[in-house]
C-alpha positions in Angstrom: -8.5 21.0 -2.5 -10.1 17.6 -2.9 -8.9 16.8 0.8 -10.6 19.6 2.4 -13.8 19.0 0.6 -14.2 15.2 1.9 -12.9 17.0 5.0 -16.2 19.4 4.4 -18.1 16.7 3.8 -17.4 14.5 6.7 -17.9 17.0 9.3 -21.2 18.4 7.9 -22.5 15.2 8.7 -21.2 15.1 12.2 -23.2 18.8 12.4 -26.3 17.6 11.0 -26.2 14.5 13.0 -25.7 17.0 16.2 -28.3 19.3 15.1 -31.1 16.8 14.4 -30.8 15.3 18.0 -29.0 12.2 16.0 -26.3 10.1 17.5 -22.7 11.8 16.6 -20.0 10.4 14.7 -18.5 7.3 17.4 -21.5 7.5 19.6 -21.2 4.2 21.2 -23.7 1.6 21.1 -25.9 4.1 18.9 -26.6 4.0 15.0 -25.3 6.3 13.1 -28.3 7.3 10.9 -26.4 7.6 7.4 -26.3 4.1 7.4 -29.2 2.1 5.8 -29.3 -2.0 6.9 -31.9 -4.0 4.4 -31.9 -7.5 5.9 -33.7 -8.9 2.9 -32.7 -12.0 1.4 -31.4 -11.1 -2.1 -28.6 -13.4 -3.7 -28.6 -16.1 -5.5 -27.2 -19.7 -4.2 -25.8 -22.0 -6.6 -25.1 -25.7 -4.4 -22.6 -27.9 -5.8 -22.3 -30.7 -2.9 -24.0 -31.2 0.3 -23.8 -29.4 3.8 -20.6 -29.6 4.8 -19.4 -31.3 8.4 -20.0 -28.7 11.6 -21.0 -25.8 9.6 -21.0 -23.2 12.1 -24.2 -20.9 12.4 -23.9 -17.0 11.9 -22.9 -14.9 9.3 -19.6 -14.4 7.2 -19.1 -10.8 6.1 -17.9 -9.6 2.1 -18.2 -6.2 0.4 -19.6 -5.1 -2.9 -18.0 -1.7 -4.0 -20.1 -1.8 -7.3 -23.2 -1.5 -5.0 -21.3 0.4 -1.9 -22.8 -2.3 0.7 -21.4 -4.9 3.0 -23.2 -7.9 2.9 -23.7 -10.7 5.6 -24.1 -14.1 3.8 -26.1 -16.6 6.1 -23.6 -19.8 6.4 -26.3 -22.1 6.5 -28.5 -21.3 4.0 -26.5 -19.6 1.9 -28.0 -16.5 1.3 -27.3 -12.6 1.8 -29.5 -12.2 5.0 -28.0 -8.4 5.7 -27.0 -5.7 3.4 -25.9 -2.2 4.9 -25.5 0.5 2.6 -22.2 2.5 2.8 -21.9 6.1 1.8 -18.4 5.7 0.4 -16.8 3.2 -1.4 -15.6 -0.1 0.9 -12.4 -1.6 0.6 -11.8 -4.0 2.8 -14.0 -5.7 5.7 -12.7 -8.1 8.6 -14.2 -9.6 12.0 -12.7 -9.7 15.3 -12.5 -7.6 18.1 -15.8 -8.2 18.9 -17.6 -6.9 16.3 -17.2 -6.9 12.1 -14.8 -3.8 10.6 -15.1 -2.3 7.2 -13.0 0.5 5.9 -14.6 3.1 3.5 -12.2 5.2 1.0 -13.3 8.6 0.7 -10.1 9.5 -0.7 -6.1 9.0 -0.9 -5.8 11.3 2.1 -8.7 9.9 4.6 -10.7 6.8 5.1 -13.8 6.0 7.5 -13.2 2.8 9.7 -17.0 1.5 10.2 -18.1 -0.7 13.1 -20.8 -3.1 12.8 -22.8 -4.8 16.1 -22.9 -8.4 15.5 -25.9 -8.7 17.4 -28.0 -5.9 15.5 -26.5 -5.8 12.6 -25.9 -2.1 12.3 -23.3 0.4 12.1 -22.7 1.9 15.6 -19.7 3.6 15.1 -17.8 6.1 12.2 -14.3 6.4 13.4 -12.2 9.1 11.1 -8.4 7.3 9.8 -7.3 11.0 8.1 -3.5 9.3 7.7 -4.1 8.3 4.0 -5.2 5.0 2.3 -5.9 1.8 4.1 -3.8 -1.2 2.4 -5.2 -3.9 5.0 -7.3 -4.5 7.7 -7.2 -6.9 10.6 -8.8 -7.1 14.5 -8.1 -9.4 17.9 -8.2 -8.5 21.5 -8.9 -4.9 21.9 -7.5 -3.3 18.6 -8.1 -2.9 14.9 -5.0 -2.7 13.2 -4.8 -0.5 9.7 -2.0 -0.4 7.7 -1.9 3.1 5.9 -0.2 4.7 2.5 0.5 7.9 3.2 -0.3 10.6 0.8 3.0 11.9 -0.4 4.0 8.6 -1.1 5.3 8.0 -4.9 6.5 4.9 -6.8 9.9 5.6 -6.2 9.5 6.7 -2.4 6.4 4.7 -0.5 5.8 5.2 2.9 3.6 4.9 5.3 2.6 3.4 9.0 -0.1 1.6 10.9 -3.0 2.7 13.0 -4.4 1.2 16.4 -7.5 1.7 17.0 -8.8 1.0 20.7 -12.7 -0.9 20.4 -13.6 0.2 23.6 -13.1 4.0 23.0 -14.0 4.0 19.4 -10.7 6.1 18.6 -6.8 5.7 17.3 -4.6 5.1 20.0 -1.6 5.2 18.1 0.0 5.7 14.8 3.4 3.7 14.1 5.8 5.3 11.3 7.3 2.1 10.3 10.7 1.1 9.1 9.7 1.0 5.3 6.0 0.6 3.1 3.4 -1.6 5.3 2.0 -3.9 2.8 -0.1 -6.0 5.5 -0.5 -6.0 9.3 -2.1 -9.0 10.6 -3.0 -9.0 14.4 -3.8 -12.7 16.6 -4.3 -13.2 19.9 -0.9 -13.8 20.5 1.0 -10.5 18.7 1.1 -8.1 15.7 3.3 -8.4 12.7 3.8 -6.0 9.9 5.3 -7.0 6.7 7.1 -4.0 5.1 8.5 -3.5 1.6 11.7 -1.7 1.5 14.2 -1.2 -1.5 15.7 -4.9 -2.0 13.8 -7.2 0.3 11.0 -7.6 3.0 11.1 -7.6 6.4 8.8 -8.3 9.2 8.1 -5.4 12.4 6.2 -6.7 15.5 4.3 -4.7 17.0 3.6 -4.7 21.2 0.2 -3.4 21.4 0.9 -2.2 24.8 3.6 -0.4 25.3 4.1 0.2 21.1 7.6 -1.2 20.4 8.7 -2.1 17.4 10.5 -4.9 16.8 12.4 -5.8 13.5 12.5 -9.3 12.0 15.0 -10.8 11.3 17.2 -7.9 13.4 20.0 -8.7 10.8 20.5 -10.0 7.5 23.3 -12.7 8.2 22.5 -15.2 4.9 20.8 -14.8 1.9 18.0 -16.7 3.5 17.4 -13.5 5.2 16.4 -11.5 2.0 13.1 -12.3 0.5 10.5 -10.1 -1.1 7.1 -11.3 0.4 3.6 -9.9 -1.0 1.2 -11.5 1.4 1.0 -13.4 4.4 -0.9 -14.8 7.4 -0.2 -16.1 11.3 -0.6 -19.7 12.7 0.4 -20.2 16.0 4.1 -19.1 16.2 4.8 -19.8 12.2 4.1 -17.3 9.6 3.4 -18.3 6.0 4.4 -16.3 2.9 3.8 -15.8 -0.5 6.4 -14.7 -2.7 6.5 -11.1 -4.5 7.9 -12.7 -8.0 5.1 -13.4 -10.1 7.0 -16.2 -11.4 7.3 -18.3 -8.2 4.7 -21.4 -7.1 6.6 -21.4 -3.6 4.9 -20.6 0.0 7.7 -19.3 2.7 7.5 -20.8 6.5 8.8 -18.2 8.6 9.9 -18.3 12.4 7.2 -15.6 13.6 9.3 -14.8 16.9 12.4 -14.5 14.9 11.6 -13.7 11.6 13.9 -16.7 10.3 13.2 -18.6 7.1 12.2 -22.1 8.3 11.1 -23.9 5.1 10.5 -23.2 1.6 7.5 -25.3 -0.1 7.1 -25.5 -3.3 3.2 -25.7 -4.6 3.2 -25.5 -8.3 5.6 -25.7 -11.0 4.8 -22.6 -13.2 3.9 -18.9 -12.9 0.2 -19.8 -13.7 0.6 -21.2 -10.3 1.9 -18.5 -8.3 -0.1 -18.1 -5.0 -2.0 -14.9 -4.3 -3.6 -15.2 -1.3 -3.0 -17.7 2.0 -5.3 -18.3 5.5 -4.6 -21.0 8.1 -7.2 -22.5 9.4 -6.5 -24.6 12.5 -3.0 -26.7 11.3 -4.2 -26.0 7.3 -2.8 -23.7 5.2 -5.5 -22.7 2.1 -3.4 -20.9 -0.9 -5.6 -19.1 -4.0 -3.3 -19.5 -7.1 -3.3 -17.4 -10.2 -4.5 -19.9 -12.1 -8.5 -20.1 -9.8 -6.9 -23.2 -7.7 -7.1 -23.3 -4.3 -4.7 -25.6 -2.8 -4.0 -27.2 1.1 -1.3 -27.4 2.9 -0.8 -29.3 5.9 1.2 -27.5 8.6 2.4 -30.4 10.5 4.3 -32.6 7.6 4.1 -30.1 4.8 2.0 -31.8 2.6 0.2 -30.8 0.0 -3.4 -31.9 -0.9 -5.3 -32.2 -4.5 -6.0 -28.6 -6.1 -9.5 -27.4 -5.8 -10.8 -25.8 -9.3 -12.8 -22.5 -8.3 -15.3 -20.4 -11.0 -13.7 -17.5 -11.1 -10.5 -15.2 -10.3 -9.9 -15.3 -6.8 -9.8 -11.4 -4.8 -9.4 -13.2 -1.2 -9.7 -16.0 1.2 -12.3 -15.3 3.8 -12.8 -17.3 7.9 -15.2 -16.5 10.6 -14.6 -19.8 12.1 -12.8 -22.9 12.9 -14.0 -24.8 10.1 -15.2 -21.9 7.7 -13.9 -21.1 4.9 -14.6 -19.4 1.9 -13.2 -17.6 -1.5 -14.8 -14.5 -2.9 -14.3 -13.2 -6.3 -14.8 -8.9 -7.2 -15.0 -9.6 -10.5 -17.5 -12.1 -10.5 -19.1 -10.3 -7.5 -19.5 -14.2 -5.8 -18.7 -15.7 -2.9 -17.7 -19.3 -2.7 -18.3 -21.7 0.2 -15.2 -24.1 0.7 -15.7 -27.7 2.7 -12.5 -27.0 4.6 -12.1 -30.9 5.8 -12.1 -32.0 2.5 -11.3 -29.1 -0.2 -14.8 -29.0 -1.7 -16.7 -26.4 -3.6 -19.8 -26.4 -1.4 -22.2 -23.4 -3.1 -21.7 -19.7 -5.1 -23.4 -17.0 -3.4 -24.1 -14.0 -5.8 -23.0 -10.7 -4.2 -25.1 -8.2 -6.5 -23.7 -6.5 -9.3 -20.5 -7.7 -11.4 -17.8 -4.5 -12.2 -18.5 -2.5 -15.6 -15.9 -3.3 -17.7 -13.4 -0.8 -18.8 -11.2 -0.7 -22.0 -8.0 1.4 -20.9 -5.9 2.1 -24.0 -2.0 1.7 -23.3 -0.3 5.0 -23.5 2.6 3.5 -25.2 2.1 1.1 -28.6 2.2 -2.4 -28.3 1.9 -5.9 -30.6 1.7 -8.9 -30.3 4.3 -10.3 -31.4 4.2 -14.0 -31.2 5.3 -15.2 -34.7 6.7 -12.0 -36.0 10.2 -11.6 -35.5 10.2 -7.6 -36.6 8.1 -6.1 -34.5 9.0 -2.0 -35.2 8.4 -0.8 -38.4 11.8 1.0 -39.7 14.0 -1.0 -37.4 15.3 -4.2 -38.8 15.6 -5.7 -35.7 14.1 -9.4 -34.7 13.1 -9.8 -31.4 13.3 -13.1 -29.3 10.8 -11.6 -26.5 6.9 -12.1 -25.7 5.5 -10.7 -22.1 5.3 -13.1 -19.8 8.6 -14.8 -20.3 11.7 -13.8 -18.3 15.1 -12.6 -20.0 18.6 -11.4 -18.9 20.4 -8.8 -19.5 23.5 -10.5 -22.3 26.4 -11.5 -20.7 28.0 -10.4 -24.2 29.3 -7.8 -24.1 29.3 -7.7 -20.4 27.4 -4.1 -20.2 24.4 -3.3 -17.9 20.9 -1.8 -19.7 19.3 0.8 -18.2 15.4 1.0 -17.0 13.6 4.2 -17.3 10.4 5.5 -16.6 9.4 5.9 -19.8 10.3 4.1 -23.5 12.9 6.9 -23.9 16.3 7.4 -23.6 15.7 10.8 -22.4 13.3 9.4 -19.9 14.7 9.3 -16.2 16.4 6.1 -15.0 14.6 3.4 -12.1 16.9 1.2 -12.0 20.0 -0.2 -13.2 20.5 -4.6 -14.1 23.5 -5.8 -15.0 24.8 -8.7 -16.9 23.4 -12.0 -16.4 20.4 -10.5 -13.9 16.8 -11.8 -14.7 13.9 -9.3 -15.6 10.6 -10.3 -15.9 8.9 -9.0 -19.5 5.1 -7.6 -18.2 4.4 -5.0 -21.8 5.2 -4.3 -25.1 7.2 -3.9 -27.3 6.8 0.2 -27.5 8.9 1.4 -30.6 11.3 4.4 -30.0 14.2 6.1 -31.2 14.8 2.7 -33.3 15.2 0.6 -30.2 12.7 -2.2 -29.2 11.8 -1.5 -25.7 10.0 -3.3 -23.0 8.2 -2.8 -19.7 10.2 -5.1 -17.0 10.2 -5.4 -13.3 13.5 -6.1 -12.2 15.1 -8.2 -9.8 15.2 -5.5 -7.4 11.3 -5.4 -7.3 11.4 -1.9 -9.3 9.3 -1.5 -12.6 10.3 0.4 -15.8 11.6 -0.2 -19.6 14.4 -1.3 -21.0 15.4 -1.5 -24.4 15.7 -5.0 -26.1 18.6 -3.9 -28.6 18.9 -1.2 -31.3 18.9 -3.0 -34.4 22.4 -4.3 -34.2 22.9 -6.3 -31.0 20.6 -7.7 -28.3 21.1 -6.4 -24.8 17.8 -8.3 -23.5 17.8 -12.2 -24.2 15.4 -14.6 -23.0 16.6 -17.0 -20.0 18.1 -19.6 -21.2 15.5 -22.0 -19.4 12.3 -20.0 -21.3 14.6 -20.7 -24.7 12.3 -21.9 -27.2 15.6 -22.8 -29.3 
């Protein structure tokens, strides 16, 4: 039902539009009137340094979905110079192609790909994506590329595919059903690569944009350097770089982009506060946004690493609309950050309007904290060796796998299955049930669930011996 109303709702305003003698939906090189653009100056700039070297003129493009606008930040003088308001919420915004991209979410079912003129400033185009949500967004040559959820997707089944969207007709000139979940497309001048999430490991899919093949990378899995679980990544010349899935690692992945080969593994930090989140390249440098506000450069020539770059807040993406342009932006700080790329400095903060209203979600399940308290249930004499954020295996002794469920019950329907001596990381908890200490894991098979710790007699779950305290 809530489908056909956005449904109802985005083609009453292509009838109005006709009606009223307005520009349709996609008229090209028209603006679509339910678009408002205030270019007023309004954020604030905070400098840190001096201008950097070559800054290039123009604008670099961010979104505020507290405020519903996109928001052009002057690169020179630091300020929002453009603000469009958006009807819907945005989600992501990207430029290339031509002209600067932003995706609107009406719902999980359909999104609204937006077009804005560089030259004007305004929205000429509203192109329909009814395929289900955007994941990512990226544009080169003559296409925008969407990668899509689709609708019936669940947390034991996700699916999905990618759109192509043709700049010069305004419209999607193909949908690809991909191999397994699209987590990112990322289109260059030179080709298309999706990365895709299926049961065990990732893979990589190329994409020709011209006749649509599909090509899978690696095409085999002939060593365990083959199977990787990737969460992000980005394209320099023929290399890809890749962060890692495990929310443990401080490692970036260099990967063969014709061949989908593991070249190199780096390692950039040395614990999980560490572990990378987001990565651009920008010319032969590779910037990385850690966990822990860090931003951090690689070289892609030798593989070195350059000193960490302390930013103000918790980092939500890396941001280029040139050769030496670079910058961090944060949605929970609603800021943007201006990044001397040459030499790893925090340049200015740019305020993007309005910070995110802060929600207190209550677990549905109990938890303690348990640091210091050995018993953590109440009626189970029990002592637990487990805090979240550590990692634990399942005991080796007796040599018996433990079960994850869906829910802290034993009744509850089983995700997965780990067996002795493999590594779950501890995320929640504990929940008390049915006189077992349980927690909420995610396994070593990239699945998510709870498992119980013991039932008051042995311990199935113990930490790794490396996280020992002992």
């Amino acid at each position: 039902m809530k489908r056909h109303q956005n449904l109802a709702i985005f083609f009453t305003l292509f009838f109005l539009s006709a009606c009223s003698g307005l520009p349709t939906l996609g008229s090209e090189g028209e603006v679509i009137p339910t678009r408002l653009v205030l270019p007023v100056p309004t954020a604030e700039v905070q400098n840190f340094s001096g201008n950097p070297a070559n800054t290039p003129p123009g604008l670099v493009w961010f979104f505020n979905p507290n405020e519903r606008t996109l928001l052009g930040v002057d690169e020179q003088t630091r300020v929002v110079s453009v603000k469009v308001l958006t009807t819907f919420n945005p989600q992501l915004i990207t430029s290339g192609a031509g002209a600067i991209w932003a995706v609107e979410k009406i719902d999980d079912t359909l999104s609204s790909l937006l077009r804005l003129d560089q030259q004007s400033k305004s929205v000429t185009d509203n192109i329909a994506i009814p395929y289900g949500k955007t994941t990512s967004l990226s544009a080169a040559g003559d296409y925008v590329w969407m990668s899509i959820e689709d609708p019936d997707s669940t947390p034991d089944q996700r699916k999905g595919g990618v759109v192509q969207v043709d700049v010069s007709s305004r419209t999607v000139f193909r949908y690809y059903r991909t191999s397994a979940f699209p987590l990112q497309v990322v289109a260059t001048d030179t080709g298309v690569w999706v990365l895709e999430q299926a049961r065990l490991n990732t893979f990589f899919e190329q994409i020709n944009p011209v006749n649509g093949q599909l090509t899978m990378l690696p095409e085999s899995i002939q060593t365990g350097a083959d199977l990787q679980l990737f969460s992000h990544f980005t394209v320099a010349s023929n290399a890809i770089w890749a962060l890692p899935s495990q929310t443990h690692a401080a490692y970036i992945f260099h990967v063969d982009a014709g061949s989908g080969k593991l070249l190199n593994k780096i390692k950039i930090g040395e614990t999980a506060a560490e572990h990378p989140l987001y990565v651009i390249a920008i010319g032969d440098q590779i910037f990385v946004a850690l966990a822990n506000n860090t931003l951090v450069r690689l070289s892609s020539d030798n593989n070195q690493l350059g000193s960490p770059l302390n930013l103000p807040a918790t980092i939500s993406g890396l941001v280029s609309s040139s050769a030496d342009s670079l910058w961090a932006w944060s949605y929970k700080a609603a800021s943007a950050y201006q990044i001397d790329s040459q030499n790893n400095l925090l340049l200015a903060s740019v305020s993007l309007g309005a910070t995110p209203v802060p929600t207190i979600t209550p677990s549905v399940y109990p938890t303690l904290a348990i640091i210091g308290v050995n018993k953590p249930c109440d009626g189970v004499d029990f002592e637990s060796d487990l805090k979240p954020g550590m990692r634990a295996i399942v005991n080796p002794d007796p040599p018996l796998p433990n079960r994850v469920r869906e829910k802290p019950s034993k009744t509850a329907a089983v995700v997965d299955v780990i067996n002795p001596g493999q590594w779950v990381e501890i995320l929640e908890g504990p929940a008390c049930s049915e006189n077992r200490v349980w927690w909420r894991v995610h396994t070593q098979n990239n699945l998510y669930g709870w498992t119980p710790e013991g039932d008051g007699i042995e311990h199935w779950i113990i930490p790794e011996p490396e996280n020992n305290p002992g």
